[in-house]
C-alpha positions as CSV (number, residue, x, y, z in Angstrom):
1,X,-15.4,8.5,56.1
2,X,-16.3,12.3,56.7
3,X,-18.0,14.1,53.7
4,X,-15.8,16.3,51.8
5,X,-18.6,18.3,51.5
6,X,-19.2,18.6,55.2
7,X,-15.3,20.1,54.9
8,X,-16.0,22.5,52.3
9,X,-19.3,23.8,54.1
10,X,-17.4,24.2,57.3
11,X,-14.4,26.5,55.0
12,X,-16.0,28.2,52.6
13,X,-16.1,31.5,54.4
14,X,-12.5,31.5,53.8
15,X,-12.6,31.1,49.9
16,X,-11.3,34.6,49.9
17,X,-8.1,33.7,51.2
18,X,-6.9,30.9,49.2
19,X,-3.3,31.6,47.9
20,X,-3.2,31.7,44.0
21,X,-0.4,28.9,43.4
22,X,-1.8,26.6,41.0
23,X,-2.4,22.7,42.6
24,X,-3.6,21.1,40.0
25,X,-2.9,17.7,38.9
26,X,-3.8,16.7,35.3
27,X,-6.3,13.8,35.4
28,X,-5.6,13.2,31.3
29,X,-3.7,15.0,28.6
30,X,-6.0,17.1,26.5
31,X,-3.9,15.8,23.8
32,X,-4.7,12.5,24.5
33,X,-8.0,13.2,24.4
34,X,-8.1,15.4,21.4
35,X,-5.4,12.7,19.4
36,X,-8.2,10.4,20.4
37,X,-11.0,12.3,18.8
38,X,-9.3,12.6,15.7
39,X,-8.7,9.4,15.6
40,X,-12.3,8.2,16.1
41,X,-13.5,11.1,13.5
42,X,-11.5,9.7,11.1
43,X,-12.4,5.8,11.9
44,X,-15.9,7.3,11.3
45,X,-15.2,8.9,8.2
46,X,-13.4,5.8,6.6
47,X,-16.6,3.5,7.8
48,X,-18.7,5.6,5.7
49,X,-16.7,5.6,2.6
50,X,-16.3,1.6,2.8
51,X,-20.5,1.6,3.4
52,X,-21.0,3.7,0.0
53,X,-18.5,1.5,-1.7
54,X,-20.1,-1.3,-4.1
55,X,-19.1,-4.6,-2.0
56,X,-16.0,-3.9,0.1
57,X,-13.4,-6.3,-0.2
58,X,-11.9,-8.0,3.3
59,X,-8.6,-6.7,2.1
60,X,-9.8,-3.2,1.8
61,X,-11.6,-3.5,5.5
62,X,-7.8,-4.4,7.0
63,X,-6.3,-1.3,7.4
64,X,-9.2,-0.1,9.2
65,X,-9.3,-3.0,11.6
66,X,-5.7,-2.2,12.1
67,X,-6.9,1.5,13.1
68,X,-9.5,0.1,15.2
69,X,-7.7,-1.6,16.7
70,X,-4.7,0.8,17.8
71,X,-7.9,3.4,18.8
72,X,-8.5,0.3,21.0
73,X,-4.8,0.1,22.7
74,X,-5.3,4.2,23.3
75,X,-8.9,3.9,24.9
76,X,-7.0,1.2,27.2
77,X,-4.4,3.1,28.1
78,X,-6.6,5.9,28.6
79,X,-9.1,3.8,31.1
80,X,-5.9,2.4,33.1
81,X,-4.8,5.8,33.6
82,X,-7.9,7.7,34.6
83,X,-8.4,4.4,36.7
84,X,-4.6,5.2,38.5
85,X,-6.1,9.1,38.7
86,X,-9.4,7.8,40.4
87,X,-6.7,6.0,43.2
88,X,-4.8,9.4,43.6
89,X,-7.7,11.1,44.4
90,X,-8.9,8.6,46.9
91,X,-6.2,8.5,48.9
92,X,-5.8,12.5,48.6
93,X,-10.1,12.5,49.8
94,X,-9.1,10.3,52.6
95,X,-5.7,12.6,53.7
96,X,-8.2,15.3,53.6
97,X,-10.7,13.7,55.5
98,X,-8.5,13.6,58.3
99,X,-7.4,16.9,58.4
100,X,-11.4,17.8,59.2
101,X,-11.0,18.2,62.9
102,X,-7.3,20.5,62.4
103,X,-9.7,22.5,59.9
104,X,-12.1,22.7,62.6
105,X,-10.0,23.4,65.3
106,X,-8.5,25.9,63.3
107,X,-11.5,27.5,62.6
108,X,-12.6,27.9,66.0
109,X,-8.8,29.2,67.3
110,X,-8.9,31.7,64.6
111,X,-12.0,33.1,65.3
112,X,-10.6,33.3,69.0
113,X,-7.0,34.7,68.2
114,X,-8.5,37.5,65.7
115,X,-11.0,38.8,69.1
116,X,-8.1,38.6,71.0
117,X,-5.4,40.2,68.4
118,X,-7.6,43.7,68.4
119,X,-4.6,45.4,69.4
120,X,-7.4,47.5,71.9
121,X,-8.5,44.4,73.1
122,X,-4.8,44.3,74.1
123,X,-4.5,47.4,75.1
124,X,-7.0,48.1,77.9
125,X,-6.3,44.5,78.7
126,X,-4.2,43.8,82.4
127,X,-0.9,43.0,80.8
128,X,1.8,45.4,81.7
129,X,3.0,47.8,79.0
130,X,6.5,45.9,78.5
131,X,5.2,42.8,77.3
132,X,2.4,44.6,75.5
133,X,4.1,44.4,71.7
134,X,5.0,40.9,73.1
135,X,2.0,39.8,73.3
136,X,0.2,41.5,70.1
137,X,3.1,40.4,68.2
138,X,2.7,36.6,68.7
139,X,-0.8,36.8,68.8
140,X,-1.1,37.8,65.1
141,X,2.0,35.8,63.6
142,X,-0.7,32.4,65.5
143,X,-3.2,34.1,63.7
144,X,-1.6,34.4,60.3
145,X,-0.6,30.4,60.6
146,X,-3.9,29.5,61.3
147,X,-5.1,31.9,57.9
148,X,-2.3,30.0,56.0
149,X,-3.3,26.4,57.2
150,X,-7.0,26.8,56.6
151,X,-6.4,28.6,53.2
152,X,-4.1,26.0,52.2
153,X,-6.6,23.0,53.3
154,X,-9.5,25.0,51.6
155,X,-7.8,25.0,48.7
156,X,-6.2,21.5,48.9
157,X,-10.2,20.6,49.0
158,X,-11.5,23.1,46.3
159,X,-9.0,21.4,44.2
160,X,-10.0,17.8,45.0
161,X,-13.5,18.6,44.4
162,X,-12.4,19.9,40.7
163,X,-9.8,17.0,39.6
164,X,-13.3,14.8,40.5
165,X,-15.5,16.7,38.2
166,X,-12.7,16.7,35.6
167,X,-12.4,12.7,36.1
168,X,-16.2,12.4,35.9
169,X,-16.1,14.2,32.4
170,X,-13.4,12.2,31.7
171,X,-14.9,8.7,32.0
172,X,-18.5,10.2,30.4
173,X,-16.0,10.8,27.2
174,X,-14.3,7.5,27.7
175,X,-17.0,6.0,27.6
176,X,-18.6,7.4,24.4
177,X,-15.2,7.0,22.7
178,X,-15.2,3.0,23.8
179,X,-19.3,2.8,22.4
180,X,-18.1,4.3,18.9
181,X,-15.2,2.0,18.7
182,X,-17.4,-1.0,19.6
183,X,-19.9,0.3,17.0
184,X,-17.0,0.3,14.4
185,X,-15.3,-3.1,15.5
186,X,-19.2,-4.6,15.3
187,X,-19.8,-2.9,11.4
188,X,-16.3,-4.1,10.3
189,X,-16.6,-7.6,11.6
190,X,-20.2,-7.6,9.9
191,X,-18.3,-6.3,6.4
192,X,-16.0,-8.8,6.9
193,X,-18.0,-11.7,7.1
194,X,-20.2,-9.9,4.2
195,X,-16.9,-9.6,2.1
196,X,-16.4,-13.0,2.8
197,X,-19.7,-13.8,1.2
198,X,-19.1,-11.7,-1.7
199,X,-15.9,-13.3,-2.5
200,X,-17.4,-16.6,-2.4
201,X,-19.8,-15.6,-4.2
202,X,-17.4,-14.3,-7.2
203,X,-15.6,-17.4,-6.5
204,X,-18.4,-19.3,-7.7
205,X,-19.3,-16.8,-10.6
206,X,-15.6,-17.1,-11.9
207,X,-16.1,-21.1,-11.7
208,X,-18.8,-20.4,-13.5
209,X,-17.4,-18.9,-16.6
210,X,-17.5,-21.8,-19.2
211,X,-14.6,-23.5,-19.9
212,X,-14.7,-22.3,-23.0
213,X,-14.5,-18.5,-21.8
214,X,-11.4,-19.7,-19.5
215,X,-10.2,-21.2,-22.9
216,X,-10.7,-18.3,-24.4
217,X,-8.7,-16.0,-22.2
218,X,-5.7,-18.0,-22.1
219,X,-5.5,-18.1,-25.4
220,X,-6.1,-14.2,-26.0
221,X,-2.8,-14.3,-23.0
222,X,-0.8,-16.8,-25.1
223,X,-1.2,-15.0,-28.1
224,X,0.5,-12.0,-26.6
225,X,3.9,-13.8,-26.7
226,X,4.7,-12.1,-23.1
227,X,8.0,-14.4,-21.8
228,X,8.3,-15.9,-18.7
229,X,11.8,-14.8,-17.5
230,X,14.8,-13.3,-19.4
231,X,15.8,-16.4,-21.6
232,X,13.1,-15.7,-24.1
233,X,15.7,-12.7,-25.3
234,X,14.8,-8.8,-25.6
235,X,11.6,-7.8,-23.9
236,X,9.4,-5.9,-26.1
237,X,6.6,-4.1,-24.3
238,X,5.5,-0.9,-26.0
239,X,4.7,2.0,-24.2
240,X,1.0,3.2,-25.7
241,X,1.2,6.3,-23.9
242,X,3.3,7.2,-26.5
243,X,0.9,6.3,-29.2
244,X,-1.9,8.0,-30.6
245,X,-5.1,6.2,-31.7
246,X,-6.9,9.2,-33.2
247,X,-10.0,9.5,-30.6
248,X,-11.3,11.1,-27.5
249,X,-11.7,10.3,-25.0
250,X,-9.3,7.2,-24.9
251,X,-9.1,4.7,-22.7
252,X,-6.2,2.2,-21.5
253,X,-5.4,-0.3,-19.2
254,X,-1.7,-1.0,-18.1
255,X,-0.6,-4.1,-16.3
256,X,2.6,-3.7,-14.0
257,X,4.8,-6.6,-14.9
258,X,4.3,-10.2,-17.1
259,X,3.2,-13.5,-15.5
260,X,3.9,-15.0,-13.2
261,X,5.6,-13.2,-10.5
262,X,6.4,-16.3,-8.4
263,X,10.0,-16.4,-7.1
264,X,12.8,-14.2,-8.4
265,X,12.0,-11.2,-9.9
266,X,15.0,-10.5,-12.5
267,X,14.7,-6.9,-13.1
268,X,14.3,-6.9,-9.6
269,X,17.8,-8.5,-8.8
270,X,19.4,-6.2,-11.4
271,X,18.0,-3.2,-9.1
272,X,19.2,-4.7,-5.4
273,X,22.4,-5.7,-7.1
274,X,22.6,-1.7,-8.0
275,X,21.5,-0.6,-4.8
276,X,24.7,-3.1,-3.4
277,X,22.9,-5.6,-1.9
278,X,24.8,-9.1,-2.2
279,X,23.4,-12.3,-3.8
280,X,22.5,-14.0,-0.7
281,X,20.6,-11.0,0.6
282,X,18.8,-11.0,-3.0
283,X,18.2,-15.1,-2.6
284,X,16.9,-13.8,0.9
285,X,14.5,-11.4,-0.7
286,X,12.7,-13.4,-2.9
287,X,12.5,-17.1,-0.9
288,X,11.6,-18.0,2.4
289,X,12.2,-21.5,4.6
290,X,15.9,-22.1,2.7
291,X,19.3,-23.0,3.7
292,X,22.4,-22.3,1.6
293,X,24.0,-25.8,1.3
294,X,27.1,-27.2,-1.1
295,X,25.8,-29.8,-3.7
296,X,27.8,-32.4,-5.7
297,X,28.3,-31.4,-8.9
298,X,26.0,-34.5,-10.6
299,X,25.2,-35.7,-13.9
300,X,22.1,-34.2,-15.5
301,X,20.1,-35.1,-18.4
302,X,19.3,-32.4,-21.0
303,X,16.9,-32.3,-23.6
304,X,18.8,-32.7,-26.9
305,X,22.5,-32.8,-25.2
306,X,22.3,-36.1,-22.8
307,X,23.8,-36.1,-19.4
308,X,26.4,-33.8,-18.4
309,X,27.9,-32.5,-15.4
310,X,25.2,-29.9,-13.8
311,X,28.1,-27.3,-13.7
312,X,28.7,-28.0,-17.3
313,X,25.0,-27.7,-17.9
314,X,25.1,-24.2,-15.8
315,X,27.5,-22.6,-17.6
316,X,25.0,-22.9,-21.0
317,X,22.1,-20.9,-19.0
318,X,21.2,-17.6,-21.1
319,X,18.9,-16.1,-18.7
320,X,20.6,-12.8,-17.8
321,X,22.4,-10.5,-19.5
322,X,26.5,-10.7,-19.0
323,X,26.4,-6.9,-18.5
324,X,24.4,-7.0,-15.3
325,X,26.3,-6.9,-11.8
326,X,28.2,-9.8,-10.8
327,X,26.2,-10.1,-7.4
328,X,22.9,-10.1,-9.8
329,X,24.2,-12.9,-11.7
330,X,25.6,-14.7,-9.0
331,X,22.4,-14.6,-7.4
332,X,20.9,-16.0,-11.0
333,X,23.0,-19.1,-11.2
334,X,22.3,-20.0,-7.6
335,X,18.5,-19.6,-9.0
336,X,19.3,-22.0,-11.8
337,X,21.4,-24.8,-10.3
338,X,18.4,-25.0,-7.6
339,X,15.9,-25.6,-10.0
340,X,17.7,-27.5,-12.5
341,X,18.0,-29.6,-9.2
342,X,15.0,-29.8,-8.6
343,X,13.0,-30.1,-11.4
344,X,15.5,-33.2,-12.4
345,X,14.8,-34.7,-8.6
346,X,18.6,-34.6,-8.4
347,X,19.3,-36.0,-12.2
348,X,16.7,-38.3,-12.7
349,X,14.4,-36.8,-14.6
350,X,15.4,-34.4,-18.0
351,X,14.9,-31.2,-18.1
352,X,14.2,-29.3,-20.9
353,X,16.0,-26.4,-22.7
354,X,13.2,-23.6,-23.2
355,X,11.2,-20.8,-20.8
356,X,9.3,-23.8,-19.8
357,X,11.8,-24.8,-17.8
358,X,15.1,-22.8,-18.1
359,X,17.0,-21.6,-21.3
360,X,19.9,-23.5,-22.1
361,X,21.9,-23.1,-25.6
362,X,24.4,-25.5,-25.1
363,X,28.4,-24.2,-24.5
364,X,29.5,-21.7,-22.4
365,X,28.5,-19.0,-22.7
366,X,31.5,-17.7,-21.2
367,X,32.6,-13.8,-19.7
368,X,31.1,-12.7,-16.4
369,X,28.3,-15.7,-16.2
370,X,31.1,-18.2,-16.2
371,X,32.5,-16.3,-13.7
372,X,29.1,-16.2,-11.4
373,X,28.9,-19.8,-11.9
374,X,32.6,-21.0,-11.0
375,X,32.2,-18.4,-8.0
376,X,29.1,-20.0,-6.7
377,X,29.7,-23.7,-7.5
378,X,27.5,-26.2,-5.6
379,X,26.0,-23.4,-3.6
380,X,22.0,-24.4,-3.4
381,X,18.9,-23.4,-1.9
382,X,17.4,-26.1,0.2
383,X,14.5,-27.0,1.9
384,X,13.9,-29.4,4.3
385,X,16.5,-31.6,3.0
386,X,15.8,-30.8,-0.8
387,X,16.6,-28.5,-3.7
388,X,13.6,-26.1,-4.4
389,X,12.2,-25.4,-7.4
390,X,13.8,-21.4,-7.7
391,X,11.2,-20.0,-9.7
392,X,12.1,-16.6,-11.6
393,X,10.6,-14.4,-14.1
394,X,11.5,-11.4,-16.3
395,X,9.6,-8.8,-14.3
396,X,7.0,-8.6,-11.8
397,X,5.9,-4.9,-11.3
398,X,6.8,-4.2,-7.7
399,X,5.3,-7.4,-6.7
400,X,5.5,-11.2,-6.3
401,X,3.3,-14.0,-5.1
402,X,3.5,-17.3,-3.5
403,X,2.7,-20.3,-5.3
404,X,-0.4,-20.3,-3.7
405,X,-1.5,-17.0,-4.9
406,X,-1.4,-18.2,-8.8
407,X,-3.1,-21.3,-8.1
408,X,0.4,-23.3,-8.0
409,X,0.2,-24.9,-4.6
410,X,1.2,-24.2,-1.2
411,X,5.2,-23.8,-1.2
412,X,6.5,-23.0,1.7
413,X,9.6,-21.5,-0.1
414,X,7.4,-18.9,-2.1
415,X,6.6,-15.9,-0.6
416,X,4.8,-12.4,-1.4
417,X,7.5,-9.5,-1.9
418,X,6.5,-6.0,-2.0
419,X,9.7,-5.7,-4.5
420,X,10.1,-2.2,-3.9
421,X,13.0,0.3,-1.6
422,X,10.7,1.8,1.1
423,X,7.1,1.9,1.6
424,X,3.9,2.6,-1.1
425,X,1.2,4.4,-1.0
426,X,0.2,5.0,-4.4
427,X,1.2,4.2,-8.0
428,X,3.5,7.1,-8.3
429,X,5.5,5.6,-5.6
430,X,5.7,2.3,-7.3
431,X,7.1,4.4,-10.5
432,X,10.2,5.3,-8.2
433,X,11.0,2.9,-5.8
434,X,10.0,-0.4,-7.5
435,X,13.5,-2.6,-8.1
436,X,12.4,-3.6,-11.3
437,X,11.3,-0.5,-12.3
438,X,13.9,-0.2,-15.4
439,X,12.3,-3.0,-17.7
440,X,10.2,-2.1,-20.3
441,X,7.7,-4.2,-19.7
442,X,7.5,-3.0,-16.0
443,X,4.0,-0.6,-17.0
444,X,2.6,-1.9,-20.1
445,X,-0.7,-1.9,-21.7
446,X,-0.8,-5.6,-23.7
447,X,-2.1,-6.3,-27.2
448,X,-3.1,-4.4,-29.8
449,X,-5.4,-3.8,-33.1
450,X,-4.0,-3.2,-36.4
451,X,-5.9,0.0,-36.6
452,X,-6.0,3.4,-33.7
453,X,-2.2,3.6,-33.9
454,X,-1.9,-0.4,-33.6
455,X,-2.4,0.7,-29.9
456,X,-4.0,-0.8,-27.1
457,X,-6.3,2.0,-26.4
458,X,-10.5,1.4,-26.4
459,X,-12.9,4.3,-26.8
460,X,-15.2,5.3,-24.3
461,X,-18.3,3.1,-25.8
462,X,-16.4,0.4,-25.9
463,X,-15.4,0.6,-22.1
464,X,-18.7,1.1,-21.6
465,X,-20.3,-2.4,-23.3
466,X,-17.2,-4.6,-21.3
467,X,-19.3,-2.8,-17.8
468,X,-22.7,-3.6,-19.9
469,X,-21.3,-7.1,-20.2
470,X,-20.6,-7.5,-16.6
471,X,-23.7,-6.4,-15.4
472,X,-25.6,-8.4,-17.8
473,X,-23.9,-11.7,-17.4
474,X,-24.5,-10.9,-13.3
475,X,-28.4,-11.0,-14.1
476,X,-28.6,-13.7,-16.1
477,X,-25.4,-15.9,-16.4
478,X,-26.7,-17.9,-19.1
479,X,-26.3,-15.1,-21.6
480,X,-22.8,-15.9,-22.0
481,X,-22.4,-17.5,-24.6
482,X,-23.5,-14.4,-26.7
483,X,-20.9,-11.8,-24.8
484,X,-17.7,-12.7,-26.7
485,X,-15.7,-10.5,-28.4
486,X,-17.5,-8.8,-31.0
487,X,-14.2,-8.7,-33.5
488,X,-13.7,-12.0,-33.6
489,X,-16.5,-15.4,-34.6
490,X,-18.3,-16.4,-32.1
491,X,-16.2,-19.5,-30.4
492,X,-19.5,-21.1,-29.6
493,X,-20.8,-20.4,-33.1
494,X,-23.6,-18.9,-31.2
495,X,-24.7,-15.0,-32.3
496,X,-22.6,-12.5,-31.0
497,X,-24.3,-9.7,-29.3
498,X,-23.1,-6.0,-30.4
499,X,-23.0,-3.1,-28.0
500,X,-26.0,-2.0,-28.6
501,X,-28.1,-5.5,-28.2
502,X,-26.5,-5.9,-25.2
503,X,-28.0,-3.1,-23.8
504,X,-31.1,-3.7,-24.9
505,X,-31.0,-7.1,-23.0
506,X,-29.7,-5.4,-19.8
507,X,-32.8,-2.8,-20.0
508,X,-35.2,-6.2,-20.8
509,X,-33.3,-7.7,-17.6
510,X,-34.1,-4.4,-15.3
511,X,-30.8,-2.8,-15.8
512,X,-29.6,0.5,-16.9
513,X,-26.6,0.4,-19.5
514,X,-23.6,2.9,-19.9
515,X,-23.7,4.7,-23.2
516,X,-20.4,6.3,-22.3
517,X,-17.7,6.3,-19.9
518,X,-16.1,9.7,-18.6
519,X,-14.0,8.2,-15.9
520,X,-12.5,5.3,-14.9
521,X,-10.3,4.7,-11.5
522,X,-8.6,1.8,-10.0
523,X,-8.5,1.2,-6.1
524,X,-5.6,-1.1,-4.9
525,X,-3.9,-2.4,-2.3
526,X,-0.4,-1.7,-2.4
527,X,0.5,-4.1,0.6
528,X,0.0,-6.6,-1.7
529,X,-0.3,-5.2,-5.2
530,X,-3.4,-5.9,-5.8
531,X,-6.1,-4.0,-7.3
532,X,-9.6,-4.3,-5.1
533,X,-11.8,-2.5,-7.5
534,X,-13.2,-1.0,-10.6
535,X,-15.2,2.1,-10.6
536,X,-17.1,3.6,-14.2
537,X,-18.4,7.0,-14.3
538,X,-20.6,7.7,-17.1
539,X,-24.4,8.9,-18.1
540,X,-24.3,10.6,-14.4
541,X,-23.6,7.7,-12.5
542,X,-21.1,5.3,-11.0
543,X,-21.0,1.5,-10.6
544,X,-17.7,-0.2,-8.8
545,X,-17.0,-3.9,-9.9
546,X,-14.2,-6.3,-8.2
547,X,-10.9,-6.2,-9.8
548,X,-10.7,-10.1,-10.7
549,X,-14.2,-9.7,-12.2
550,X,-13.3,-6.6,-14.2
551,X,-10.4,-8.0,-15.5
552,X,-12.2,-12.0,-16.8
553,X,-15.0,-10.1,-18.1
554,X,-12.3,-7.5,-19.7
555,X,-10.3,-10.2,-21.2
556,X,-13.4,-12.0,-22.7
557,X,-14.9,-9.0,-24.3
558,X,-12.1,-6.8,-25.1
559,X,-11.2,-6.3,-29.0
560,X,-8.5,-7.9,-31.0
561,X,-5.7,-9.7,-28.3
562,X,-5.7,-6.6,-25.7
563,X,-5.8,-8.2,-22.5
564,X,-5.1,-6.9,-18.6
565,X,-2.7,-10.0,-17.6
566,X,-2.0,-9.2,-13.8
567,X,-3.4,-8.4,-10.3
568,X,-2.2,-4.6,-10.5
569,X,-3.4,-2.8,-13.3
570,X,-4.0,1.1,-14.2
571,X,-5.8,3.1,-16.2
572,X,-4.6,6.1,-18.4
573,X,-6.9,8.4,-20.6
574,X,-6.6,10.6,-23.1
């Protein structure tokens, strides 16, 4: 193939001539380029802010895989089309190439036809004076077509040898782009496997809490009374940001929702059924891997009443409120005839008559829950050929789980449900669209002393010794029997360590306490409603802990019953 070069060399004398119309043809979009940039920059600066966090989760590290790997999807687009660009300019090289001997022959006839066009050349030539102007005239308009075809092809190769230079630039950038998003997929899949680790690791920390700590906090939970759905009556969550507990700085933690946030979130109906969405769409919501089928109305046996008809049995369910929307309460005794179905394998088992299972007072209870019943009669949720079990509870803060998630087992008809009308980002976005957002015990901080208010709210130094407790137990595990509460006898009848032998035993241990706390924050994942981690401030420094061990060591340590009983959790000072 003739060198483009060789072309230019032979035209450059006519640089001067090239016509000003612009020939350009864009190799990328700088936009693309610069969108891409950005991009990266910010990849960068997220990968640093996970590498100074204290043990980043594998939930944490998603999003950014998710940005890695739409960088990824531009950087490929971006290679294909620079790779299309690098075809257009072959083919243009070799159109070019071909033109060489027209350039040449050009070059040579112009040279020629500007002697010859000297109009005295013309002059004092033999032609006779008639076809003089004849002659001169066609001479130059040849001339000026050769200027305008070796100006153009001067040009046409000016331009080819630019959109090559821009190209090379382009792939140098493409390719530093592609190394820094390798470097970023090769540090997250590295964090990943290291969260991994970590979270094995707490796993086997958390088994390791004795059973008398796991005693322990389940019976600090059961103390607080929290109900399981509506049936239990009136739910009485008070709001301690109303309280005041007579210190400074204050410290509380507020759980979104009561346990256990598997299935049907109630106040959550109540809210689709206001925002007019029908019961099946609600039923749809909350359960996955169901059919609506028509079941015979059966003979159940009830603890206390003996068998009955399940419709009969239905219409004594006091789980909602006969004030909520009809599609809310249709939605309910759909819920309750699929358990009650379930839980009795189809009648032959009893079911009882509390929260435990489902609250029944025996009756009718009559209005607009009679109603919801006689409308929806025999209508069931069914899974692969069988009732499910239609779990529900009073309240799940923006959020439920599967089965799985709470240590149930797998159900395939469980699901997680970010319960809430559009999209979160932070907890004041949970405040406003969360469907359940109207119960009271939908941001609550749970338990309290008899003194501060009868609040839930801890002082600084207090804070600080559940973190001293943390960090102690992680040194030496065997301490634990000391860490308790230090309000209550030891359950062990071991001595109690107070705050300030604890962080005697932490220095002892090589650690360095917190005598105060100026700041704590919660990071979380509102995909799932989960909070990731825990970070103090105090005595000029930070320390991050994982949210599930924050919370066990919280709910070990804590005075009186005050207890964080959920995944998603807050804090608010004062």
């Amino acid at each position: 193939m003739p060198s483009v070069k060789k072309i230019v060399a032979v035209s450059l004398i006519f640089l001067s001539l090239l016509l000003t119309t612009n020939y350009l043809l864009p190799i990328v979009n700088a936009d693309e380029i610069e969108d891409l940039q950005k991009q990266i920059d910010e990849l960068n600066h997220a990968r640093q802010l996970s590498v100074s966090a204290t043990k980043p989760l594998e939930g944490q590290l998603e999003s950014l895989k998710r940005q890695l790997d739409q960088i990824q999807v531009n950087l490929d687009n971006l290679s294909l089309n620079i790779q299309q660009k690098q075809k257009d300019l072959d083919v243009r090289e070799d159109k070019i190439a071909l033109q060489q001997a027209l350039l040449e022959t050009r070059v040579k006839a112009y040279y020629i036809r500007s002697y010859l066009t000297d109009p005295l050349t013309i002059i004092f030539s033999s032609i006779q004076a008639g076809d003089l102007f004849r002659e001169l005239s066609y001479r130059q308009t040849v001339t000026r077509e050769d200027r305008q075809i070796i100006s153009s092809i001067t040009a046409e190769v000016v331009d080819l040898l630019t959109q090559k230079e821009k190209l090379e630039k382009d792939k140098v950038r493409l390719a530093v782009f592609q190394e820094e998003v390798d470097k970023n997929a090769k540090f997250i899949g590295g964090e990943v496997s290291k969260a991994k680790a970590y979270q094995a690791d707490l796993s086997k920390q958390i088994a390791q809490l004795s059973a008398r700590q796991q005693q322990i906090i389940a019976q600090r939970q059961a103390s607080l009374n929290l109900p399981t759905s509506l049936g239990a009556g009136p739910l009485f969550c008070t709001d301690d940001r109303k309280l005041d507990p007579g210190f400074r700085p204050a410290y509380a933690f507020f759980t979104f929702g009561i346990p256990h946030r598997v299935g049907m979130n109630q106040y959550g109906v109540l809210g689709r059924a206001q925002a007019g969405q029908n019961h099946e769409d609600i039923l749809r919501a909350y359960f996955a891997d169901f059919n609506f089928e028509t079941r015979p109305n059966i003979n159940i046996s009830v603890q206390g009443y003996g068998s009955m008809p399940l419709e009969q049995y239905l219409l004594g369910i006091y789980e909602m409120p006969d004030s909520w929307p009809m599609e809310a309460l249709k939605a309910q005794a759909i819920a309750a005839r699929s358990y009650a179905l379930s839980y009795t394998n189809n009648g032959s088992k009893e079911i009882c008559t509390t929260q435990a299972c489902q609250v029944y007072k025996g009756g009718s209870k009559g209005g607009n829950w009679e109603q919801a019943v006689k409308s929806t009669e025999g209508k069931t949720l069914v899974s692969g050929g069988s009732p499910i079990s239609a779990w529900y509870s009073s309240t799940d803060g923006g959020y439920t789980y599967s089965a799985s998630d709470i240590g149930w087992g797998a159900r395939s008809f469980t699901k997680r449900v970010r319960d809430t009308q559009g999209d979160i980002g932070n907890f004041s976005d949970l405040f406003s669209k969360a469907y359940d957002k109207d119960s009271p015990c939908f941001y609550a901080a749970q338990g309290f002393r008899s003194q501060y208010g009868k609040s839930a709210w801890l002082k600084s130094e207090e804070v600080a010794d559940i973190v001293n407790v943390i960090m102690l137990t992680k040194r030496d595990s065997s301490l634990s029997e000391h860490l308790y509460q230090t309000d209550k006898p030891n359950p062990e009848g071991k001595d109690t360590w107070d705050f300030e032998r604890v962080k005697q035993e932490l220095r002892n241990r090589g650690g360095t306490p917190f005598n105060s706390v100026s700041e704590v924050t919660v990071s979380a994942d509102f995909g799932s409603g989960m909070v990731t981690s825990v970070t103090i401030s105090g005595d000029g420094r930070s320390e991050s802990f994982n949210a599930t061990e924050f919370r066990n060591f919280f709910n070990v340590r804590a005075p009186a019953n005050i207890a964080i009983v959920g995944p998603l959790f807050n804090v608010e000072k004062k």
